[in-house]
Each structure stands twice: as structure tokens, then as C-alpha cells.
VEXFIPA-164060 format. One record per residue (C-alpha): x, y, z; residue number from 1; chain. Coordinates in nm, 2 decimals. Layout:
# residues N
@u: X v: Y w: Z seq: NUM mol: A
...
//
This chain:
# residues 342
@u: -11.04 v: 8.65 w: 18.58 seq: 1 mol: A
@u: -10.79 v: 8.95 w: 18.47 seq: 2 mol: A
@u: -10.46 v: 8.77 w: 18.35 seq: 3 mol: A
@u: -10.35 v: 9.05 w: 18.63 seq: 4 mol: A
@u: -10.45 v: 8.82 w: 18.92 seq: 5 mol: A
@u: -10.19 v: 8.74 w: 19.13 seq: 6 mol: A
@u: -10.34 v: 8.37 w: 19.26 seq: 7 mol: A
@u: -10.26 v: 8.39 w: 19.69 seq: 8 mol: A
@u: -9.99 v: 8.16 w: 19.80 seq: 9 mol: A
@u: -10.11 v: 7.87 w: 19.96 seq: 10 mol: A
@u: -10.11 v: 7.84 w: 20.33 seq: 11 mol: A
@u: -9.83 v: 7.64 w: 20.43 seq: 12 mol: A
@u: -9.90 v: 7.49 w: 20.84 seq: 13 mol: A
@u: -9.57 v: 7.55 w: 21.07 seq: 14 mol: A
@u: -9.41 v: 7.28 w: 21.18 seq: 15 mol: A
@u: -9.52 v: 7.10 w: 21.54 seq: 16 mol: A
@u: -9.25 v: 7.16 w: 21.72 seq: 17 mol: A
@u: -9.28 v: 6.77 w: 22.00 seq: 18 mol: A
@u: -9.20 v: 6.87 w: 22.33 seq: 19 mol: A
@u: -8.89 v: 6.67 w: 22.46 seq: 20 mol: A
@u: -8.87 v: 6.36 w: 22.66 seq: 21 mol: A
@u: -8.75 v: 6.54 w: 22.99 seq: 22 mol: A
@u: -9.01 v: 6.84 w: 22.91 seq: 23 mol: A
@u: -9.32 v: 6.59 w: 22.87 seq: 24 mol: A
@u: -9.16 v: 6.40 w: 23.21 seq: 25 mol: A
@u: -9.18 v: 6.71 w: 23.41 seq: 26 mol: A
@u: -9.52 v: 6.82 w: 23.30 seq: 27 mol: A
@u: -9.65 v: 6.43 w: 23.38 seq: 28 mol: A
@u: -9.52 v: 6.44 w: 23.70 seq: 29 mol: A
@u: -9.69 v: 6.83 w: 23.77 seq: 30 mol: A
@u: -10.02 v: 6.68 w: 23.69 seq: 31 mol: A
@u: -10.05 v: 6.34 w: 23.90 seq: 32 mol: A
@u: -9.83 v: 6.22 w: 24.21 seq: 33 mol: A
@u: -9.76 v: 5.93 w: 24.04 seq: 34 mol: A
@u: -9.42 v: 5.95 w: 24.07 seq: 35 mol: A
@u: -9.44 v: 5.98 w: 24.45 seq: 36 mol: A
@u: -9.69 v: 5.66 w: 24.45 seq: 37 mol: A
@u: -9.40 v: 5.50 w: 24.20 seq: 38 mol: A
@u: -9.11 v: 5.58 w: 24.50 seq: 39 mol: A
@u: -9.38 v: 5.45 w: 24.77 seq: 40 mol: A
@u: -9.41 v: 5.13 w: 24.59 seq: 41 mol: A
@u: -9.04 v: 5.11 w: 24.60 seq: 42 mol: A
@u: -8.97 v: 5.20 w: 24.90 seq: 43 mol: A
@u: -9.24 v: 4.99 w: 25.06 seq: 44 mol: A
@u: -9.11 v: 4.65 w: 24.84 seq: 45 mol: A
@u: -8.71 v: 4.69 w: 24.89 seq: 46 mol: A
@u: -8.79 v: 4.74 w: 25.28 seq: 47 mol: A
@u: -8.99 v: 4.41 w: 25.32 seq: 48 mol: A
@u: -8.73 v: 4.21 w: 25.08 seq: 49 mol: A
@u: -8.44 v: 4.35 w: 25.29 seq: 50 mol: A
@u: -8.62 v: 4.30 w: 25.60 seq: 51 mol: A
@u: -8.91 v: 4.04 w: 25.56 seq: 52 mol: A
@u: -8.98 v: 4.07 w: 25.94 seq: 53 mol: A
@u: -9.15 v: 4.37 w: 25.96 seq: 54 mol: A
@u: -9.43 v: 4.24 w: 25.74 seq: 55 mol: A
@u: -9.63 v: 4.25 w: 26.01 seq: 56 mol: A
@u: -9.96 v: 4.39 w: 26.13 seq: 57 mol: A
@u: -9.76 v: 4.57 w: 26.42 seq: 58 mol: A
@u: -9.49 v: 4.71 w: 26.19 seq: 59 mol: A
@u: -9.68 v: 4.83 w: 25.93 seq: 60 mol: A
@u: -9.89 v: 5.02 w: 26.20 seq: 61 mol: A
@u: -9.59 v: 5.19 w: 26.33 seq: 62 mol: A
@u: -9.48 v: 5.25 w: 26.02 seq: 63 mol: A
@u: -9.84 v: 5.41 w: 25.96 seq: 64 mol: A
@u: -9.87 v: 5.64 w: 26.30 seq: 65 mol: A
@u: -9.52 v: 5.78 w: 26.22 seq: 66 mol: A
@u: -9.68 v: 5.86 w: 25.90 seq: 67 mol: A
@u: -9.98 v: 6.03 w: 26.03 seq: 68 mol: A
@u: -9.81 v: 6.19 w: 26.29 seq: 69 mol: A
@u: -9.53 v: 6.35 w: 26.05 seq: 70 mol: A
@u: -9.83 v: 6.44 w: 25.77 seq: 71 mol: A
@u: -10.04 v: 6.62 w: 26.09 seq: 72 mol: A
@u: -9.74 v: 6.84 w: 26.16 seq: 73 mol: A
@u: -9.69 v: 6.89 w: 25.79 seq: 74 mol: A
@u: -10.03 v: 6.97 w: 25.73 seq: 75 mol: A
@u: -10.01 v: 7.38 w: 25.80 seq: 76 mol: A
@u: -9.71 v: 7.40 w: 25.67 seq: 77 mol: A
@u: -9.87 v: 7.29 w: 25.34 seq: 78 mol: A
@u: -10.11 v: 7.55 w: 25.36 seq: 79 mol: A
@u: -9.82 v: 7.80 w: 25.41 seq: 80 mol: A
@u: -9.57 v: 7.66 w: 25.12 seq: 81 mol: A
@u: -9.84 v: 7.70 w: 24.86 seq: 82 mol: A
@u: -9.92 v: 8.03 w: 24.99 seq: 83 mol: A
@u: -9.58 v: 8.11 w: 24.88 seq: 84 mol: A
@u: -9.42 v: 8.18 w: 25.29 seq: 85 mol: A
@u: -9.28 v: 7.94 w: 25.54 seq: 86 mol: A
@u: -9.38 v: 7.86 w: 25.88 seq: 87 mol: A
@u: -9.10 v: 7.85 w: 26.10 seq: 88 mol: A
@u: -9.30 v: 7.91 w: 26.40 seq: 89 mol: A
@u: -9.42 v: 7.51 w: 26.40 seq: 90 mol: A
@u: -9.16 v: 7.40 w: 26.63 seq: 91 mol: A
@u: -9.28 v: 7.64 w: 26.89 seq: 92 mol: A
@u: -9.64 v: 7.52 w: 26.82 seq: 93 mol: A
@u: -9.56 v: 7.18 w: 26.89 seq: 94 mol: A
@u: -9.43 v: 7.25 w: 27.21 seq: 95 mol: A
@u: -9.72 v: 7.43 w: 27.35 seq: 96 mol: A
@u: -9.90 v: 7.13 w: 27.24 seq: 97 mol: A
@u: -9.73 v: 6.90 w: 27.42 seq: 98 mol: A
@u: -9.70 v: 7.12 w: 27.71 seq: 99 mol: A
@u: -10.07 v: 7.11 w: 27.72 seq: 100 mol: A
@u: -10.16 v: 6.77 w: 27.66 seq: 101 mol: A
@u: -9.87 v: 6.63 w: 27.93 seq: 102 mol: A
@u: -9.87 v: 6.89 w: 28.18 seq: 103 mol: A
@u: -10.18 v: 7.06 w: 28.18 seq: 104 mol: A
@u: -10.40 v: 6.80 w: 28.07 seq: 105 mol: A
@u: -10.21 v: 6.53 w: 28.24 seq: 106 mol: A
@u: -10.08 v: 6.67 w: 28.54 seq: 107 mol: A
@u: -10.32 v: 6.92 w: 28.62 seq: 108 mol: A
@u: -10.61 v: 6.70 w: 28.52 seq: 109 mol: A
@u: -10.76 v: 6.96 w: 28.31 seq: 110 mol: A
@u: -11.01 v: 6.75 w: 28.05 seq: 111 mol: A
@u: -10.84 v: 6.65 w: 27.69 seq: 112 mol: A
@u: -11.09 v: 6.89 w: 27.52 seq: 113 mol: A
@u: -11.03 v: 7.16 w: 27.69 seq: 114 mol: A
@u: -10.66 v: 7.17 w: 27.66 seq: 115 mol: A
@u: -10.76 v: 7.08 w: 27.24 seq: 116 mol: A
@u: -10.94 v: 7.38 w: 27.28 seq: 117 mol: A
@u: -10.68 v: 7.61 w: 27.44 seq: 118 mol: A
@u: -10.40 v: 7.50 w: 27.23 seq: 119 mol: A
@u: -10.63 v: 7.55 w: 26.91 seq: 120 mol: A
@u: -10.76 v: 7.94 w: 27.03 seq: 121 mol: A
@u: -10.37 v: 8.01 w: 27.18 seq: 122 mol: A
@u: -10.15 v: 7.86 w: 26.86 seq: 123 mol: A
@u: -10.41 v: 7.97 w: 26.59 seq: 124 mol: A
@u: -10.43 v: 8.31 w: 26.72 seq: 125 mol: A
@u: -10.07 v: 8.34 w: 26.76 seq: 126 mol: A
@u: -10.04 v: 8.22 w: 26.36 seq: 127 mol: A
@u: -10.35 v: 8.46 w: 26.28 seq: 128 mol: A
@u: -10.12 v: 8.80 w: 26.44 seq: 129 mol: A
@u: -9.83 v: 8.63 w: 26.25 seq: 130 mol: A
@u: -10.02 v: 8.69 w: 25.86 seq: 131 mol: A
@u: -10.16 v: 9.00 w: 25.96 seq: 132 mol: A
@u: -9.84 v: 9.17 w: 26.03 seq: 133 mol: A
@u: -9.67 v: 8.97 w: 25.69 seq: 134 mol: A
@u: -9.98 v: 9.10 w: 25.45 seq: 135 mol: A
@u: -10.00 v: 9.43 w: 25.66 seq: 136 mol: A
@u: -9.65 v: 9.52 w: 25.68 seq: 137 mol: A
@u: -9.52 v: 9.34 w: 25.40 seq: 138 mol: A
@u: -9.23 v: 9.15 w: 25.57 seq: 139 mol: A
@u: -9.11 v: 8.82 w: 25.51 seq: 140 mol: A
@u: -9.31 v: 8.54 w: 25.71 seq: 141 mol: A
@u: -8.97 v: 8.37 w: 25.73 seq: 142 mol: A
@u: -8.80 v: 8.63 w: 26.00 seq: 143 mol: A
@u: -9.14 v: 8.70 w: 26.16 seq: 144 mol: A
@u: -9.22 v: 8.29 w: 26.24 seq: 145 mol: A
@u: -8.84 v: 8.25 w: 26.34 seq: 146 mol: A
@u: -8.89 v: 8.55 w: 26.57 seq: 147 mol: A
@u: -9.21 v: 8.40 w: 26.71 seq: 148 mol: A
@u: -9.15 v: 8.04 w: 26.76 seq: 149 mol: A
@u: -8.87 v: 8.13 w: 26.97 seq: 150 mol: A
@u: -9.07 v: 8.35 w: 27.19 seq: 151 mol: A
@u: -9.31 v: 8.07 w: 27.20 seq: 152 mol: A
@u: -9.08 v: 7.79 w: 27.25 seq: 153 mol: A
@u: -8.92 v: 8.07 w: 27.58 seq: 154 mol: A
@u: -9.29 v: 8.11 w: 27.71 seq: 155 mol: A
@u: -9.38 v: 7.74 w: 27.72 seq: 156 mol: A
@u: -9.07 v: 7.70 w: 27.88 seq: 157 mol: A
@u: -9.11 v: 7.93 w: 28.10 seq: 158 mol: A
@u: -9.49 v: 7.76 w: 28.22 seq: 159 mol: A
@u: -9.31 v: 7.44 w: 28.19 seq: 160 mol: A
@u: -9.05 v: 7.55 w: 28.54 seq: 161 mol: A
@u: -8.83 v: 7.27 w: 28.45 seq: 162 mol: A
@u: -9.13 v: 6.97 w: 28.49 seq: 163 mol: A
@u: -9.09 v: 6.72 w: 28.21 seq: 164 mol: A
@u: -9.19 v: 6.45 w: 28.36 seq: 165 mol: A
@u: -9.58 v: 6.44 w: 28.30 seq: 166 mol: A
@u: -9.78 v: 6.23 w: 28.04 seq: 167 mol: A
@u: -10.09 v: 6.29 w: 27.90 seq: 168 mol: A
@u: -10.38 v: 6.09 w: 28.03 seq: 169 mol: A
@u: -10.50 v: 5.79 w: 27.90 seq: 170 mol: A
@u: -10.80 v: 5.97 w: 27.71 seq: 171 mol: A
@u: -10.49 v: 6.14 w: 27.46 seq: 172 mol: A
@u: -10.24 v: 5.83 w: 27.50 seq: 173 mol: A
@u: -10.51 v: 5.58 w: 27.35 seq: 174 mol: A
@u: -10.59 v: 5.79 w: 27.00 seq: 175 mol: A
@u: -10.23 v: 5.73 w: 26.88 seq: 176 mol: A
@u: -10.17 v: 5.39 w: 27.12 seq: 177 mol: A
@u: -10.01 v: 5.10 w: 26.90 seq: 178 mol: A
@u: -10.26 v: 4.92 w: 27.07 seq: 179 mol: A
@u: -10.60 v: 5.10 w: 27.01 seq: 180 mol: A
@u: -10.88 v: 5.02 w: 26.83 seq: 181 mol: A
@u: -11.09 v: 5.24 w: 26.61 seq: 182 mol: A
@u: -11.41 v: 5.08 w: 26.57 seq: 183 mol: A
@u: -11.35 v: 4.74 w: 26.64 seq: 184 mol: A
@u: -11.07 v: 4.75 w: 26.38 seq: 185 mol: A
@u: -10.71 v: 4.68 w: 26.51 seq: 186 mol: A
@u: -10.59 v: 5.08 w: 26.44 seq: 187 mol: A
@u: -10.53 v: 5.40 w: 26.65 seq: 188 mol: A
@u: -10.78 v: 5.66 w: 26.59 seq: 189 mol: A
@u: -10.49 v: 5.86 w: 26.47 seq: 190 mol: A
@u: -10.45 v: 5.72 w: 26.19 seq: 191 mol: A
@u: -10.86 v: 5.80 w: 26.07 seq: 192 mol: A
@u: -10.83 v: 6.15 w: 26.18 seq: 193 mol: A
@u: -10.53 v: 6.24 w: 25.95 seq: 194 mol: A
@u: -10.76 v: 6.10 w: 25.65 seq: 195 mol: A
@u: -11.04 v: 6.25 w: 25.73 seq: 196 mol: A
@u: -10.81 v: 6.57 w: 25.80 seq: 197 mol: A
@u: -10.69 v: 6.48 w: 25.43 seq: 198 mol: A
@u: -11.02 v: 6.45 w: 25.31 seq: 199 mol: A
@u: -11.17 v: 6.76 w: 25.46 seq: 200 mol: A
@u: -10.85 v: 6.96 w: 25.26 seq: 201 mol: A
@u: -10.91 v: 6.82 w: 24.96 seq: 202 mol: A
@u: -11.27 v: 6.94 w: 24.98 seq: 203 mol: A
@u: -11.17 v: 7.26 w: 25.02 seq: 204 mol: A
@u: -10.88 v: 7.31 w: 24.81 seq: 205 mol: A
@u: -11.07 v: 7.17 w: 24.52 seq: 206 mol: A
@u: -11.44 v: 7.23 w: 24.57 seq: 207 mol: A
@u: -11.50 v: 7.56 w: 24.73 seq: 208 mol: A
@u: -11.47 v: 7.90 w: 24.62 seq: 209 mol: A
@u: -11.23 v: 8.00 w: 24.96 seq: 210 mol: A
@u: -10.98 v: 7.71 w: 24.82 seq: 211 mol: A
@u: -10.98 v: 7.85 w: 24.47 seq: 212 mol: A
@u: -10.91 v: 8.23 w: 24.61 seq: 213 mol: A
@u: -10.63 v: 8.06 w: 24.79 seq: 214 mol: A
@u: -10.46 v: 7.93 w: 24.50 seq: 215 mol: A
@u: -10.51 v: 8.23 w: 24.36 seq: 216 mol: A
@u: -10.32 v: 8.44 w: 24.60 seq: 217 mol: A
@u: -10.04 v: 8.22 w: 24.63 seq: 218 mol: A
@u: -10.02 v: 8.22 w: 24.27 seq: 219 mol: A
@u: -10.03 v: 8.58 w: 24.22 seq: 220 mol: A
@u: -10.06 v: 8.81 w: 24.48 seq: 221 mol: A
@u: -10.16 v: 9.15 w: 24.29 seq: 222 mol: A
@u: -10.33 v: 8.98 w: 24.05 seq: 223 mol: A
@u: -10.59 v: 8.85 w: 24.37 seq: 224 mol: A
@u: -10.62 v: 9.13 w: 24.49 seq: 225 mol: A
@u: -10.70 v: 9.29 w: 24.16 seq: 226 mol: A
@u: -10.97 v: 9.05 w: 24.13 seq: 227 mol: A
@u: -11.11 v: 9.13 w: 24.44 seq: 228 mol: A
@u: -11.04 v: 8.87 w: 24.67 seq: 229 mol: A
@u: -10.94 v: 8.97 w: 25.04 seq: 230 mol: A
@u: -10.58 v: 8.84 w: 25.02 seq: 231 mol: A
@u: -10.57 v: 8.97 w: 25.41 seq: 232 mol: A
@u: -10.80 v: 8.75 w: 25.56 seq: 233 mol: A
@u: -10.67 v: 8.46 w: 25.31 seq: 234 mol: A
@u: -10.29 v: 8.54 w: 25.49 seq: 235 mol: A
@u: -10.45 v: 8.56 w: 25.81 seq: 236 mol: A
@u: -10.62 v: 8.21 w: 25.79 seq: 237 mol: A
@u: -10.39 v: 8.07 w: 25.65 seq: 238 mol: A
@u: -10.09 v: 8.09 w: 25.94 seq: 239 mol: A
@u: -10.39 v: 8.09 w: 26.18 seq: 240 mol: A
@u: -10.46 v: 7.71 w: 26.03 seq: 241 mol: A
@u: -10.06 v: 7.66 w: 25.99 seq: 242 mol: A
@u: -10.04 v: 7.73 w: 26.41 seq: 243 mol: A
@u: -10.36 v: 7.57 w: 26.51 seq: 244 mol: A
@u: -10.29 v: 7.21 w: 26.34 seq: 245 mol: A
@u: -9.91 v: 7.24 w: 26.44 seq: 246 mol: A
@u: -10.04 v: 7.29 w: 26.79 seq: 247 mol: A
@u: -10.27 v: 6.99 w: 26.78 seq: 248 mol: A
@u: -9.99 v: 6.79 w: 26.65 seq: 249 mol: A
@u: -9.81 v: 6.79 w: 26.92 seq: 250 mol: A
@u: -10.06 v: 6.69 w: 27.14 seq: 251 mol: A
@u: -10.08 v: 6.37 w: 26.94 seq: 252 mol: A
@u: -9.72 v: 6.36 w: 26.96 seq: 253 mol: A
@u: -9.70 v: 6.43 w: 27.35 seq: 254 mol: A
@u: -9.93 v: 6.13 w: 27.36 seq: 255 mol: A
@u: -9.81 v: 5.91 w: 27.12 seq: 256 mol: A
@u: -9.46 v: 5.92 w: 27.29 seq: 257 mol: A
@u: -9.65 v: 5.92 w: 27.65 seq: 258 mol: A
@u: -9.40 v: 6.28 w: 27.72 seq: 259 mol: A
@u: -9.27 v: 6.53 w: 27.63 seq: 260 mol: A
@u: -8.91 v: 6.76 w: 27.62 seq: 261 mol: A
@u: -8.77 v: 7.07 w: 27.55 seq: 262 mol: A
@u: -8.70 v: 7.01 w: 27.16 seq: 263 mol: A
@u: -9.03 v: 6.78 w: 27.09 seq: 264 mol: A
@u: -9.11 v: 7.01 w: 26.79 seq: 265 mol: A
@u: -8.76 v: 7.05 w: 26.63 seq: 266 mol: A
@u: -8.72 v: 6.74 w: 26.45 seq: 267 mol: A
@u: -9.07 v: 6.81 w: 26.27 seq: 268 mol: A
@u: -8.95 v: 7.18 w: 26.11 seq: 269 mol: A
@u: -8.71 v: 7.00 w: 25.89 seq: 270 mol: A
@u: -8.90 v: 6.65 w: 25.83 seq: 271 mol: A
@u: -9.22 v: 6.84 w: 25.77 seq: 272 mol: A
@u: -9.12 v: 7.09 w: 25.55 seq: 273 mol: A
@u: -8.95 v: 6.78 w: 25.34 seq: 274 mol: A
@u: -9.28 v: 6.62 w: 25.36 seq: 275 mol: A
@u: -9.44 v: 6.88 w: 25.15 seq: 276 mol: A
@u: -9.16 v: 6.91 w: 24.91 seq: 277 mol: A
@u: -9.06 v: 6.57 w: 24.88 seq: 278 mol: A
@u: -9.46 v: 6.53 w: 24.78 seq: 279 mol: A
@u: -9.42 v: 6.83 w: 24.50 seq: 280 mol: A
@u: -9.60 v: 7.11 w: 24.66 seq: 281 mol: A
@u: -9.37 v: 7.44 w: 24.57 seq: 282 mol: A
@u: -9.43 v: 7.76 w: 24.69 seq: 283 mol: A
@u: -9.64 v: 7.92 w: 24.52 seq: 284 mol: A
@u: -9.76 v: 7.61 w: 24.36 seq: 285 mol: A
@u: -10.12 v: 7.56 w: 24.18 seq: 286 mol: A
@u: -10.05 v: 7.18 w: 24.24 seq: 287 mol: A
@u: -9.95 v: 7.18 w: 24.54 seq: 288 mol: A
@u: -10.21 v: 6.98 w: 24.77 seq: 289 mol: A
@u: -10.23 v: 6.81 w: 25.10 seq: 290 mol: A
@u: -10.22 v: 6.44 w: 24.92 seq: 291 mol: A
@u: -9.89 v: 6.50 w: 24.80 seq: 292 mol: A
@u: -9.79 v: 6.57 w: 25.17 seq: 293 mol: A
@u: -9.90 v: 6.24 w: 25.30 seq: 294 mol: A
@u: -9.73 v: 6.08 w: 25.01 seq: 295 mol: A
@u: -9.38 v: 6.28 w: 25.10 seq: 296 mol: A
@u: -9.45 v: 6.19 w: 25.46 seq: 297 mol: A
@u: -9.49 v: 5.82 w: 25.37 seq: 298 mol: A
@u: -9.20 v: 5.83 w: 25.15 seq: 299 mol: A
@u: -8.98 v: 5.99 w: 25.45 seq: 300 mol: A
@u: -9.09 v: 5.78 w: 25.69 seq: 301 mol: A
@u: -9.01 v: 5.41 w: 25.49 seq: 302 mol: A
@u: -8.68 v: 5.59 w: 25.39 seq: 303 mol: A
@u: -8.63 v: 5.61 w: 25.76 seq: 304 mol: A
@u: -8.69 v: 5.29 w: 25.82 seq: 305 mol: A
@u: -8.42 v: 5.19 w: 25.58 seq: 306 mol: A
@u: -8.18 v: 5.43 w: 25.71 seq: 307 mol: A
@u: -8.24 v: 5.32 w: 26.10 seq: 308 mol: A
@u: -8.21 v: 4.92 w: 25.96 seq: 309 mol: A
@u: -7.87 v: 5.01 w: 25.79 seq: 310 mol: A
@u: -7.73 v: 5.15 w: 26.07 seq: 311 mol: A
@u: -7.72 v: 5.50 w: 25.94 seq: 312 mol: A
@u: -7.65 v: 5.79 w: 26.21 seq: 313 mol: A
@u: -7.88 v: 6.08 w: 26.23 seq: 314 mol: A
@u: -7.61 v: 6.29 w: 26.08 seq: 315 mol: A
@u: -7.64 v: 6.06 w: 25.78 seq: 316 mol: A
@u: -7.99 v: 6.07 w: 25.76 seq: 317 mol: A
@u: -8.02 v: 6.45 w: 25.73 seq: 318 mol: A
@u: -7.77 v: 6.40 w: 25.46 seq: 319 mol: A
@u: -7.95 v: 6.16 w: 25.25 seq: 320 mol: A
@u: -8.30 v: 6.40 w: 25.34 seq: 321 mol: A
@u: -8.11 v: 6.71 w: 25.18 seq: 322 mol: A
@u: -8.00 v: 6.51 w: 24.88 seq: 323 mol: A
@u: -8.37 v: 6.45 w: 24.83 seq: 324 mol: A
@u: -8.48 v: 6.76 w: 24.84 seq: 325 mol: A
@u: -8.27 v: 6.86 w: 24.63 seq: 326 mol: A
@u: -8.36 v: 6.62 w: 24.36 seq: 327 mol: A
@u: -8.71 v: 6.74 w: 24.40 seq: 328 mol: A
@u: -8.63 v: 7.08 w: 24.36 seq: 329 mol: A
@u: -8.48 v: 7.04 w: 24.08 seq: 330 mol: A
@u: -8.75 v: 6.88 w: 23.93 seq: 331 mol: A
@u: -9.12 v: 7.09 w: 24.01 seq: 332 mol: A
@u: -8.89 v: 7.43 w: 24.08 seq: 333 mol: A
@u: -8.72 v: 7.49 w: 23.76 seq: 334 mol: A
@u: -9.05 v: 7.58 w: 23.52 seq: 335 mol: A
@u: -9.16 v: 7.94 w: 23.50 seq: 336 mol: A
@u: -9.41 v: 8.03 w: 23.79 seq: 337 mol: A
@u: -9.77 v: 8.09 w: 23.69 seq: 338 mol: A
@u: -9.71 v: 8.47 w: 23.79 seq: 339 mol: A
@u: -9.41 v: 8.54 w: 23.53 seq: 340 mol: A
@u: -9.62 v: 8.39 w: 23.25 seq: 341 mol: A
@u: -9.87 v: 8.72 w: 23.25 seq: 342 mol: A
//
């Protein structure tokens, strides 16, 4: 070797640089819904030491169809929020719903499936308009839903003429009945149908090629259609799903509460679309999914339990809800979204 030979420096290996406590929290609680089963767990054990009587078969049923019936309303807007829009529109859904479980299906003695059908072609076509004109037009599906829910909320109304007095029949009332059975075990059918609901949406989010071109045009919209995916009919389905489901909700609603009224579907804007963020679905969200949405409805509906025991108002309730959002927020909405990373 030439005594000119400069040896190379050695390599030296940079630092590993930990991530912090807070940071390694935050990406723990992206992956798993642990912490929502955590706050179930919670919930669920301070409720029965506070109040040890409603460890009971009927209580915990209630408790249950509340659940189910809150997670069915939520379940389109799921769909929506990860798509990155918002679904104000479900209140008017709702209420057509209703309408055509207590007055058409009830009064008019028009059979259960039938008015199932109707609501499903009427609400889903309504939500199917709705994301064509959003992805066609490229306005904001939050002033086109408000916009439409009223006009569907006037309409139903309208076909209503002021009769509020009808129930569904006994075919609807006995799928979400306290009292009914679902083969041979002591649970409303209700409850089976949101699982399997669950069930089927996990399928498809997870193990289809549709669910995978969802998530990828909520995640990045020009990036989807870049890769060739037809983010018009994935818009179009999506609301079209958001309106049909919201519609069949409130037929189980109409039926659960044996009536209906003029703001049926208001409480279930608000409640629902804390469902899916109090379960850790963002918009926009790769994680987002239709189990954290039952676990946020869950966890609502013990926290409402609490509230009602300690003699909270409603006024009090909302605040509490809004603090909770907030705290959620705060937590899956601060990292960088998936489209700002490329």
C-alpha cells in the first residue's frame, strides 16, 4: 500500500432517536381500539358499582338495543366520515323511516318489506344524487346534506298531514321489542342484525378490493383517481349507503319506540356522529372502521346511563358529549394526514 493512502473513516451509525411517551401512546391507540375497549370496561364497572341494580338481564338488554340502535344510525355516517364529508342529511332519513314503518306500514297496512324496500330505493337514491353532485360539482357535502335533509324532513312532513299517531305493526315492533326472542335466546333480533351489519363491513372494508379503493379515495382523492379508481361511483355509493342505512334506522327506531314525531331523527345527527368519533374514525381516516363505531356507541350510551342516574339535564349531557369529543380530537386529529405525507 502507497504510504499515500488515506485509510476511509470509519462509519459511525446515527443515533436512534426513541420516539416519546405521548408519540408511542398516540400511534398505540391508531392501531387497536383498545383504548375504547379500556373506557368500555370502565364505564361498564363504575355503572354497576354505582348502581348494582341494573345488573340485570333486562338492563343490560336495554342498555344493548340503545346501543344497536345508535350504532345502526351511525353506521353511514361512518362510511361518510372516512370518506372525508359529513352526512347531515341523516336526520331527514330517519324520518322518512319512521314515517314509513308507523304510517305507511302501520296505518296503511302496507307489508314491513315493502315499506323496507321503499325507504331503502327512496333514502338511498336521495344519498346517491347527493355524491354525484359533491364529486361532480365539487361542493362541500356539508351545505348540500343540510340543504337536503331539510327538504326531506319538509316532504315527509308534508305526507305526514299532521298524523302522528300511528305505530308500526307488530311484525317491525317485535325485531327491536325488549321482549323478543331471536332464536330461542332471550334477545331482540335487533341486536343480531347490527352484528351481522358489523360483520358484513368489516368484510368489505378489509377484504375486498371495493373497500381498499375506498380507503383510498378518502385518503387521497387525486391520488385515486390517478390510480385509476372511479372515485365517482365510490362518492355515489357511498352517500347512497349513508341514506339507505339511516333510512332503515329509523324504522327500527319507529318500532322500537312503537311511534314516531316530528324530530325522531335529530337527536341521532349529534349522538351518531360522536359515535364515530368517540370510536376514532377521522375523516379521512385509514383506520377508521365500523368496530370503532359500535365501541363509541357503547361508550355513549353507558355514559348516558350515568348521566340520566345522576340526575344530569339534557343540556348537561350535550356538554359532557362535546367535552369528549373534544378529547378525542385532540388525540387521532393532530398527526399529519396520510395525503400531506406525499
Amino acid at each position: 500500500m502507497s504510504s499515500d493512502t488515506v485509510p476511509p473513516a470509519p462509519r459511525t451509525q446515527a443515533p436512534t432517536v426513541r420516539p416519546r411517551p405521548w408519540t408511542r401512546f398516540r400511534a398505540w391507540a391508531f392501531e387497536v381500539p383498545a383504548l375504547q375497549v379500556i373506557v368500555v370496561l370502565t364505564l361498564a364497572a363504575w355503572l354497576v358499582i354505582t348502581m348494582p341494580v341494573i345488573a340485570n338481564p333486562r338492563s343490560i338488554t336495554s342498555i344493548l338495543v340503545i346501543t344497536s340502535l345508535l350504532a345502526l344510525a351511525a353506521m353511514g355516517q361512518t362510511l361518510v366520515v372516512i370518506l372525508g364529508g359529513l352526512d347531515l342529511a341523516a336526520p331527514g332519513y330517519i324520518l322518512f323511516g319512521a314515517f314509513m314503518a308507523a304510517n305507511v306500514a302501520g296505518k296503511l297496512g302496507v307489508p314491513p318489506v315493502v315499506a323496507l324496500l321503499i325507504t331503502v330505493l327512496v333514502c338511498g337514491g336521495i344519498g346517491a344524487l347527493i355524491g354525484w353532485i359533491c364529486h361532480r360539482l365539487a361542493v362541500q357535502p356539508l351545505v348540500v346534506t343540510l340543504g337536503t335533509g331539510a327538504a326531506i324532513t319538509g316532504a315527509t312532513l308534508f305526507l305526514a298531514d299532521g298524523d302522528y299517531s300511528s305505530a308500526p305493526p307488530e311484525a317491525l315492533r317485535s325485531l327491536a321489542s325488549l321482549r323478543g326472542t331471536t332464536l330461542g335466546l332471550p334477545f331482540p333480533p335487533l341486536i343480531l342484525i347490527v352484528l351481522l351489519c358489523g360483520a358484513g363491513m368489516w368484510l368489505f372494508l378489509n377484504r375486498t378490493a371495493a373497500g381498499r379503493r375506498f380507503y383510498a379515495t378518502g385518503i387521497n382523492f387525486r391520488a385515486a383517481r390517478l390510480a385509476r379508481v372511479r372515485t365517482a361511483a365510490v362518492w355515489t355509493m357511498v352517500f347512497a349507503a349513508s341514506g339507505a342505512l339511516a333510512g332503515v334506522a329509523g324504522i327500527f327506531i319507529a318500532s322500537f319506540g312503537a311511534g314516531w314525531s316530528q324530530t325522531v331523527g335529530e337527536p341521532y345527527l349529534f349522538s351518531g356522529l360522536a359515535a364515530v368519533l368517540v370510536g376514532g374514525s377521522i375523516f379521512g381516516s385509514i383506520r377508521g372502521s365500523y368496530t370503532r363505531t359500535l365501541l363509541g356507541a357503547l361508550i355513549l350510551t353507558l355514559l348516558s346511563t350515568i348521566i340520566v342516574s345522576n340526575g344530569l339535564t339534557e343540556a348537561q349531557s350535550r356538554i359532557v358529549f362535546g367535552v369528549i369529543i373534544l378529547a378525542v380530537v385532540s388525540l387521532y386529529g393532530r398527526g399529519r394526514h396520510v395525503r400531506d405525507r406525499f
